[in-house]
N, C-alpha and C positions, 0 to 999 in steps of 0.2 A: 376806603374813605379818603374823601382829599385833607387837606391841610386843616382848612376850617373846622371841617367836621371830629377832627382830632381834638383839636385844640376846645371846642364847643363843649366835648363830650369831659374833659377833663377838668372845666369850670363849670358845670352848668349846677352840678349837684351844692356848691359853695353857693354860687349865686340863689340859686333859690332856697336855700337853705338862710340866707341873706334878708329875703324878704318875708313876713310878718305875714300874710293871709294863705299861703300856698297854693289858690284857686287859680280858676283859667287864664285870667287878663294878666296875671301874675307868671305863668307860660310866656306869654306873650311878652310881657316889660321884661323879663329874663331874655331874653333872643333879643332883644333890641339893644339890652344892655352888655350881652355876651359880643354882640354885631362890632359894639363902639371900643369892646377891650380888644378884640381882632386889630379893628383899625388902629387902635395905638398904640397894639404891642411892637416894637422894635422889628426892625427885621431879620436882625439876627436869632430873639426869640422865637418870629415866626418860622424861622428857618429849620428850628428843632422840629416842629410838628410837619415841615414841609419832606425833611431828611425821614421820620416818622411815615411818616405815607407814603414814600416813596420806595421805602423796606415793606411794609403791608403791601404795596403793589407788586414788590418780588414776589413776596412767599405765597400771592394769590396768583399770580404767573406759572409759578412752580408748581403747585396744588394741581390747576389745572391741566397743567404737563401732564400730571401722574392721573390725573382724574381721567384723561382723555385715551393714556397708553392702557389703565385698566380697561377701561372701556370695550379698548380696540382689542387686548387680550381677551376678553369676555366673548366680543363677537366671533375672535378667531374660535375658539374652545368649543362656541355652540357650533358653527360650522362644522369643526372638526367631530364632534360627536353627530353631528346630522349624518356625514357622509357616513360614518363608521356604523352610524344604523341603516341607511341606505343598503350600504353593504351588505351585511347582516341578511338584512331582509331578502335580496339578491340570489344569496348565497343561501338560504331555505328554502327559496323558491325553483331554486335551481337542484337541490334536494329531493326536494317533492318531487319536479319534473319526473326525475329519475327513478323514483321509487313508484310511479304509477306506468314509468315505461316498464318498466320492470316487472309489475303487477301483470300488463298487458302481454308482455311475452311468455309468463307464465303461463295465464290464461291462452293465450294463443297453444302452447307447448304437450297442453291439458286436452285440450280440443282435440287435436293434430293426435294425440296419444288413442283417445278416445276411439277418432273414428279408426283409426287402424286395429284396434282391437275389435271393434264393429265387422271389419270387413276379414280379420282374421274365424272370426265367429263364424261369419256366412259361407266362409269358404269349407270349414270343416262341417259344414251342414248340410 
């Protein structure tokens, strides 16, 4: 918030606390009359609420420092778990491969066994 809006927020509950109906025009004459204590507060006064906002604007500077390195941590982290399932998945696939080459050579080995007992057969026949 700036200057104004500091200083707004820390009369306004006085001021209409001030006035007798509480209703909307009563909103309204409240900000016109907050407006004119602005304008004639000192400016050394206003300079508290200017010093005010201007610390509110660090700590919301800083906030978003930290808002924005979480952020970027966050992105890194999912990244880093993408790839590592990437991998994962990879490296199962690469599993499999093997375990059906494998399968296949057996099969092949079975075969191969097979017909040579086939022809061991024929031969003693």
């Amino acid at each position: 918030p700036n200057s104004y809006a500091l200083f707004y927020k820390s009369v306004y509950e006085k001021v209409r606390a001030d006035r007798s109906s509480g209703g909307r025009e009563d909103v309204g004459s409240a900000a016109k009359t907050i407006g004119a204590m602005w304008k004639a507060l000192p400016p050394a006064d206003q300079g508290q609420f200017k010093e005010q906002a201007k610390a509110e604007l660090q700590k919301f500077h800083e906030r978003m420092k930290e808002y924005n390195a979480a952020i970027k941590k966050a992105r890194q982290d999912r990244e880093q778990q993408q790839q590592q399932q990437l991998a994962l998945q990879q490296q199962q696939q690469q599993q499999l491969q093997a375990q059906q080459m494998q399968a296949q050579q057996l099969a092949a080995q079975a075969e191969h066994a097979g017909h040579m007992q086939a022809h061991a057969a024929a031969a003693v026949a």
